[in-house]
C-alpha positions as CSV (number, residue, x, y, z in Angstrom):
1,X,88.6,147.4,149.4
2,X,85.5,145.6,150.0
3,X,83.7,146.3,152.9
4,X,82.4,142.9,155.1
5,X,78.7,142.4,155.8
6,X,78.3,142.9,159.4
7,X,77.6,139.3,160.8
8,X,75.9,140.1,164.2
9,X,73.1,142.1,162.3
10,X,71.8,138.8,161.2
11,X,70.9,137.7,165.1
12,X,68.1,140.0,164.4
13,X,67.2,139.5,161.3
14,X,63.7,138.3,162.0
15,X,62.6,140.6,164.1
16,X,59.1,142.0,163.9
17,X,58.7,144.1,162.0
18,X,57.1,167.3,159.8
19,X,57.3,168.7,156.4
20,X,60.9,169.7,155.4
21,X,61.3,168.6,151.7
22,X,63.7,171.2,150.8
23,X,66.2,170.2,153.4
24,X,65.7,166.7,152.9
25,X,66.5,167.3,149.0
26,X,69.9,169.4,150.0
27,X,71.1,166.7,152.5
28,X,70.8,163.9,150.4
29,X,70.8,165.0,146.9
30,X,74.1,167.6,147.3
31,X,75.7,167.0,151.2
32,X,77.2,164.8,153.1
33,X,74.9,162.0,155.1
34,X,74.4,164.3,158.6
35,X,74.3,162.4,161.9
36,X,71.2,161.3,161.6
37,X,70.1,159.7,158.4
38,X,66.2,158.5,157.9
39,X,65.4,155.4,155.7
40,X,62.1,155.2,154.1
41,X,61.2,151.6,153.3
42,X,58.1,151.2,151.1
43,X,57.2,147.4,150.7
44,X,54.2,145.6,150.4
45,X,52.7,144.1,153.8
46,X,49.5,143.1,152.0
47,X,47.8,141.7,148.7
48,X,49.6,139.6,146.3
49,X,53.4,140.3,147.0
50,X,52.9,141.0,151.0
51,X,55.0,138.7,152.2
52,X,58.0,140.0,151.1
53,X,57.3,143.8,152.9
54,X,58.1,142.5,156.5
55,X,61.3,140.3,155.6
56,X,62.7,143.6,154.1
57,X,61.5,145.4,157.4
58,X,62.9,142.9,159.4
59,X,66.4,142.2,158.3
60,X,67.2,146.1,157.5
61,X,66.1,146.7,161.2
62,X,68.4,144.4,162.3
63,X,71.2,145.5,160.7
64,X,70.4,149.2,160.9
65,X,69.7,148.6,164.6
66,X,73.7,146.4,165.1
67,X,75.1,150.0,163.1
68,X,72.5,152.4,165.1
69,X,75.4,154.2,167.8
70,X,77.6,154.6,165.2
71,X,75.8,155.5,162.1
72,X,72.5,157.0,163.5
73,X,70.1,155.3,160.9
74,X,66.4,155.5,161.4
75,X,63.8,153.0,159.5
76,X,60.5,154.5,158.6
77,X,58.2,151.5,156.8
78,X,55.1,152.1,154.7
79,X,53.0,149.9,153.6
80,X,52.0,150.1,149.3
81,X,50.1,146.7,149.3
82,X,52.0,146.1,145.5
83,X,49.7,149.1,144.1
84,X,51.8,152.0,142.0
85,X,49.7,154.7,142.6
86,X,49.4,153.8,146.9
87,X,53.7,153.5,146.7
88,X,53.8,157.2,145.6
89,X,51.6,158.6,148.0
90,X,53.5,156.9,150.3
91,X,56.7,158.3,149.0
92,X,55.6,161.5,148.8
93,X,54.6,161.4,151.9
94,X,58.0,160.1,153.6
95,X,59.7,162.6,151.6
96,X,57.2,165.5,152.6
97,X,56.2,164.8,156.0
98,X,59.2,162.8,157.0
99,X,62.2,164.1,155.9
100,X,63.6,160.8,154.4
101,X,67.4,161.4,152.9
102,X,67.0,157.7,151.0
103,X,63.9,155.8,149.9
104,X,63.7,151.6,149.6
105,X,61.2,150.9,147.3
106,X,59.6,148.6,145.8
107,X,58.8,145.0,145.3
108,X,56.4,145.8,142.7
109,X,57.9,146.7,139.5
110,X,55.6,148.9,138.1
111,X,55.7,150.8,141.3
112,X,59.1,150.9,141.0
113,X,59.0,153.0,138.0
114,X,55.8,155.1,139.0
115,X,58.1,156.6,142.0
116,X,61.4,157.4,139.8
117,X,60.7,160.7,138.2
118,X,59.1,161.8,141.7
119,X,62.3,161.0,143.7
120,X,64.1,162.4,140.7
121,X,62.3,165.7,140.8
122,X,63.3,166.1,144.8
123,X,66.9,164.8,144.1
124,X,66.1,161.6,146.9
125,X,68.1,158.7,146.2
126,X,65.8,155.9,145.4
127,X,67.3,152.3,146.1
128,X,64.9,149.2,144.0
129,X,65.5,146.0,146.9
130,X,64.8,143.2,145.1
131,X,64.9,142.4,141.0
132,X,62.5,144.2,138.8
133,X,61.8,146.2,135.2
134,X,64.9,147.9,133.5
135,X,64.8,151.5,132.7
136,X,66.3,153.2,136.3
137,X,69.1,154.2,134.3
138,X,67.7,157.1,133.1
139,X,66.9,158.0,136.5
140,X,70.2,159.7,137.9
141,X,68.6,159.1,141.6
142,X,67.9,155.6,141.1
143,X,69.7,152.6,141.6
144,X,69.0,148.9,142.1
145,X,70.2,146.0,144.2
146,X,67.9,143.6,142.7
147,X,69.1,143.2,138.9
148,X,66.4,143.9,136.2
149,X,64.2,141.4,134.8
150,X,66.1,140.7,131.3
151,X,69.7,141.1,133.2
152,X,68.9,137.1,133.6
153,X,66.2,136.0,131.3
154,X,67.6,137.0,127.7
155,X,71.2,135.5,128.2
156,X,69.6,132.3,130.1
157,X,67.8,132.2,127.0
158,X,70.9,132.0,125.1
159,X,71.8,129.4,127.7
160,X,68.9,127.5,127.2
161,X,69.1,127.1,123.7
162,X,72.8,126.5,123.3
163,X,73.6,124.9,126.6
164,X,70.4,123.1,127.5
165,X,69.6,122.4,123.7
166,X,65.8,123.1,124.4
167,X,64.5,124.0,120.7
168,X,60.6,125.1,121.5
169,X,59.4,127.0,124.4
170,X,56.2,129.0,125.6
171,X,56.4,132.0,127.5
172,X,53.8,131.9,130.6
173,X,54.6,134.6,132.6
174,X,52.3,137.1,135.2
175,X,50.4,140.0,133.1
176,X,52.5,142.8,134.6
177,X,55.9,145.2,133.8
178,X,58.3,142.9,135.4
179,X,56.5,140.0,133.8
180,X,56.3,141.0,130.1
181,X,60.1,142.4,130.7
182,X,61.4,138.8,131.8
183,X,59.4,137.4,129.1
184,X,61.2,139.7,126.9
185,X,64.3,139.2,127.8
186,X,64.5,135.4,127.1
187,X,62.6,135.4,123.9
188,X,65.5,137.8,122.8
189,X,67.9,135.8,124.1
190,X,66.7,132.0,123.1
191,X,65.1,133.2,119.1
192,X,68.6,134.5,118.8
193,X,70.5,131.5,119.6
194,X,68.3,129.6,117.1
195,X,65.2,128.7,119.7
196,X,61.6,129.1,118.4
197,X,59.1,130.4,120.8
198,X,55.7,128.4,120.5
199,X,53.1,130.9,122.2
200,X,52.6,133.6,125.1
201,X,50.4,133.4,127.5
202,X,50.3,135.6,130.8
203,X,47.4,135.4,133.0
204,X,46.7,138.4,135.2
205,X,48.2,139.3,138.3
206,X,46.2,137.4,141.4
207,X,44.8,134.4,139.2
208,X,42.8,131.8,141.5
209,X,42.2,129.1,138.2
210,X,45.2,128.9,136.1
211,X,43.3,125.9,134.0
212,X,42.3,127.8,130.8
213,X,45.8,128.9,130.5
214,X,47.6,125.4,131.6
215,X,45.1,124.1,128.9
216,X,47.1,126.2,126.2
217,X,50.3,124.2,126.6
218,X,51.2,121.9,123.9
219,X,54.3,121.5,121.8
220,X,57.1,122.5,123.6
221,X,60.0,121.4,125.5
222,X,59.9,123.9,128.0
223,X,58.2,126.7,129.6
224,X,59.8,129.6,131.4
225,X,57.9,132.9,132.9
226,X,57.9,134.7,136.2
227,X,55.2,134.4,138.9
228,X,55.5,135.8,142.6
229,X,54.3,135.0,145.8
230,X,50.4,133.6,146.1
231,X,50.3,133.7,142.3
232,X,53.7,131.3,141.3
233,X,52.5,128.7,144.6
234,X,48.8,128.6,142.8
235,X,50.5,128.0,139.6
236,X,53.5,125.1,140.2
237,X,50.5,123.4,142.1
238,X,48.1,123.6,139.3
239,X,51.0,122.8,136.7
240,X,51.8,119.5,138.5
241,X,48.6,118.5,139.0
242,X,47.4,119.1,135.2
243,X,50.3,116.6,134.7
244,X,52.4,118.9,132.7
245,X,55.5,117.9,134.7
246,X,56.1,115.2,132.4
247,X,55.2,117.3,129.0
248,X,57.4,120.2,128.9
249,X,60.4,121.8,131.9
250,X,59.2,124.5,133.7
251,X,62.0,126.8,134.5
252,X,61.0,130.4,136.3
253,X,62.9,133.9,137.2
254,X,63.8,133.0,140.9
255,X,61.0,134.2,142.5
256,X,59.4,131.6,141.7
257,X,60.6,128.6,143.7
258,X,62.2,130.8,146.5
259,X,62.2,128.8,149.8
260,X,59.5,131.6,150.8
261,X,57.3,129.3,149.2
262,X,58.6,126.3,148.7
263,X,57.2,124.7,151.5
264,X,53.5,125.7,150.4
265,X,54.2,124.1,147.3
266,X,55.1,121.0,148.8
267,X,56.0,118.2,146.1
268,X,54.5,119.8,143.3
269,X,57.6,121.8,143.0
270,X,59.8,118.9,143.0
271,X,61.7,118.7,139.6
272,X,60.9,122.8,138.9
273,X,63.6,124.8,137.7
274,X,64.3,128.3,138.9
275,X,67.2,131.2,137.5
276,X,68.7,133.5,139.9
277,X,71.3,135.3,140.9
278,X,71.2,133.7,144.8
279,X,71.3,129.8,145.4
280,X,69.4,130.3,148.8
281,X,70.9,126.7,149.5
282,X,73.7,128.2,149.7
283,X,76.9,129.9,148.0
284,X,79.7,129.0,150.0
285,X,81.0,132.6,150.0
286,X,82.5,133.7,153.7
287,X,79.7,137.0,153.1
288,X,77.3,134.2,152.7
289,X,78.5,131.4,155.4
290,X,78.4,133.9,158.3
291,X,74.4,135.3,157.0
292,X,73.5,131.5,156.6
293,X,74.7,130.7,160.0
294,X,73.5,133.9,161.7
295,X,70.1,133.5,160.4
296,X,69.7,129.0,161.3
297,X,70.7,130.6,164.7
298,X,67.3,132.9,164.9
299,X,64.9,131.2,162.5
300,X,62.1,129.0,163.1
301,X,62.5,125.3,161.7
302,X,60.4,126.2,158.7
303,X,62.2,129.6,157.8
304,X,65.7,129.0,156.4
305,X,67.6,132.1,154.7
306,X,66.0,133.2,151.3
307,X,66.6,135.9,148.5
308,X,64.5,138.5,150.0
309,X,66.6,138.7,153.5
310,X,69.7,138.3,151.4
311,X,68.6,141.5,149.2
312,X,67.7,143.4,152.2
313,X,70.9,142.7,154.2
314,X,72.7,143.9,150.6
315,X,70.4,146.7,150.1
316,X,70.6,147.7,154.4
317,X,75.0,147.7,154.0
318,X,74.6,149.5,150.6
319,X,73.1,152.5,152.6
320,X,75.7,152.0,155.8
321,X,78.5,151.8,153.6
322,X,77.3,155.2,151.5
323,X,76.2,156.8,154.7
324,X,80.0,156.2,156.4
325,X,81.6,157.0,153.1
326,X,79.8,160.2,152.7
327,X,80.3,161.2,156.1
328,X,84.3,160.3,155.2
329,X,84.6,161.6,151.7
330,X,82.1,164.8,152.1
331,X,80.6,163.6,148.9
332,X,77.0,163.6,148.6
333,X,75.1,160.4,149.9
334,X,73.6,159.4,146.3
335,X,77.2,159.8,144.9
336,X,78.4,157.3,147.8
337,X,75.3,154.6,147.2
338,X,76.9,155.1,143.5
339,X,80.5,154.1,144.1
340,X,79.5,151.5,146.8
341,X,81.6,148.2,147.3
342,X,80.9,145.5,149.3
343,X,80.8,142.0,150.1
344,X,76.9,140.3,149.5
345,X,76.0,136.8,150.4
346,X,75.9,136.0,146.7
347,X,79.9,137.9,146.2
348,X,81.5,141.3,145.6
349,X,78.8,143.9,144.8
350,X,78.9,147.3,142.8
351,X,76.6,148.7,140.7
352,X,77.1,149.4,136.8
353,X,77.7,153.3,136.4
354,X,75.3,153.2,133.5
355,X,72.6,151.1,134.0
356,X,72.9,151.3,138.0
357,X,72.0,148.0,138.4
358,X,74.2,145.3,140.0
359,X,77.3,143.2,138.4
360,X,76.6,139.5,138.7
361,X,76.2,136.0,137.6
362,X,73.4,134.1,137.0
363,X,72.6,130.3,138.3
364,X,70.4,127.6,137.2
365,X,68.8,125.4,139.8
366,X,66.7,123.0,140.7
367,X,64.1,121.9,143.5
368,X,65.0,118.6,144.9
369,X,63.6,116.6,148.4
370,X,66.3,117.4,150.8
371,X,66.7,115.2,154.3
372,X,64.8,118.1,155.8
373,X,63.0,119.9,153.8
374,X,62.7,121.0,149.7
375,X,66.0,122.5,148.5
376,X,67.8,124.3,145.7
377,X,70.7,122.3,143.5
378,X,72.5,124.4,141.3
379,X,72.7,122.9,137.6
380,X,74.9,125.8,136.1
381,X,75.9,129.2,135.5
382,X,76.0,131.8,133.0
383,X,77.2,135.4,132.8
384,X,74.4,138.3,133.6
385,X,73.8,141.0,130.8
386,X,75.1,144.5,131.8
């Protein structure tokens, strides 16, 4: 039976935001979840990717805070600032110094993977948020809310060739893990279905001037990458203004035209295309309905619901769910985040037993001038990979 999302944890969803390792290991690696239960949430609250750290803070909070009587969960945050090397110090130390029975982390992808064998090694259950690089599979401690980068990109790339009948496209995607792996993906996917991919070209991380890159583009009917925060607002900005709009689609992993930056895009996103697995316009599920009403309540007029608070909401119930079903079943907590079912905003959510990342669908959609502000239409959709 499918377990409801909690609709009163939404009313604050935007709210601000001593050594023990071996009995931290014990509890949640081979126990039951205790009484008490202590969250670690490493997220990014600076550099490239920090505005995503204190949405995730924010909404798990809230709904850790509606569950807190009951289930007895505790948030701790860190802040990695994107970097791999920072997220497992600060892993270590929530493991080490603060007893923490699960561990969120991260929004970088790379970091993502840096922390994996460590968590591993102490028998923590590790929990990815939001999308990122494949590979946790091999990680019995790890699973993932957000699916991995080529989960999307290499059957959209089937879909763009078949369905969309694009016949010449150029990678342009961020010079990082996640970005090479979504690049992957949908040359896989599009060269198979008879698509010829034209050139690859992935600026690095933090890029003020994307003009000697933008200059490269020629000869193609569409361009599809992934860019993130600062980067992917710099880039649909400098892509409309070079005038390449008109010369070739630019369709990017969701990320990309998220409403978390849509509105310091402004028109230049107009007309962008974006893949996902959430249309943050909406999805018309009752999961979804009751977060999208909960969070127009609370939100200022320029903050309407996004992927990242519908991720952490997921990824926040994930843990109360395992944490009641462990405390029902006796089994372990990380074998109770593995059997987990619920309801997300986007539909039913489980994860696959063997590559412990999420079942789900993709969409296609577009930006497009609402009444009140830049939106999402969905244009299709097309089955994930496993």
């Amino acid at each position: 039976m499918l377990a409801p999302l909690c609709a009163s944890a939404a009313l604050v969803l935007l709210a601000a935001c001593g050594s023990n390792p071996g009995g931290a290991d014990a509890v949640a690696a081979g126990e039951p979840a205790g009484k008490d239960v202590t969250v670690g949430l490493v997220a990014p609250s600076s550099g490239v990717y920090g505005l995503y750290g204190p949405v995730l803070s924010g909404v798990m909070k809230g709904v850790f805070g509606s569950d807190a009587a009951a289930s007895g969960i505790e948030l701790l945050t860190e802040d990695d600032a994107g970097d791999p090397q920072t997220a497992l110090t600060k892993v270590r130390k929530l493991v080490r110094e603060d007893g923490a029975d699960v561990v969120v982390c991260c929004v970088n992808g790379a970091a993502t993977l840096a922390v994996a064998p460590y968590l591993k090694s102490v028998g923590i259950p590790q929990i990815a948020p939001l999308p990122g690089p494949g590979g946790l599979g091999k990680f019995e401690t790890a699973y993932s809310v957000g699916f991995y980068a080529q989960q999307l990109s290499e059957p959209f790339g089937e879909y763009a060739a078949k369905e969309l009948q694009y016949e010449k496209a150029i990678i342009l995607s961020s010079d990082f893990v996640q970005g090479h792996d979504v690049a992957d993906g949908f040359k896989e996917g599009f060269t198979a279905a008879g698509g010829t991919i034209v050139k690859e070209i992935y600026p690095p991380l933090d890029t003020s001037d994307y003009g000697p890159f933008l200059s490269q583009i020629s000869d193609a009917d569409v361009v599809f990458g992934f860019f993130g925060g600062a980067d992917a607002v710099r880039l649909v900005k400098q892509y409309d203004a070079a005038g390449l709009k008109d010369e070739a689609q630019l369709i990017g992993l969701g990320p990309m035209v998220s409403r978390l930056v849509l509105n310091q895009m402004g028109d230049a996103a107009v007309g962008i295309q974006g893949v996902f697995h959430y249309a943050e316009s909406g999805m018309g599920t009752p999961a979804d309905d009751a977060f999208v009403k909960a969070v127009s309540a609370v939100a200022p007029p320029d903050v309407t619901q996004n992927f990242v608070q519908a991720n952490s909401w997921t990824t926040a119930h994930v843990i109360s769910q395992a944490v009641t079903d462990s405390r029902k079943s006796g089994d372990s907590l990380l074998t109770s985040i593995a059997s987990v079912n619920i309801e997300a905003p986007w539909g039913p959510f489980s994860f696959n037993t063997k590559t412990h990342y999420p079942v789900l669908k993709g969409l296609l959609y577009e930006v497009v001038s609402g009444p009140e502000r830049l939106d999402h239409k969905v244009l299709g959709t097309f089955d994930g990979a496993e």
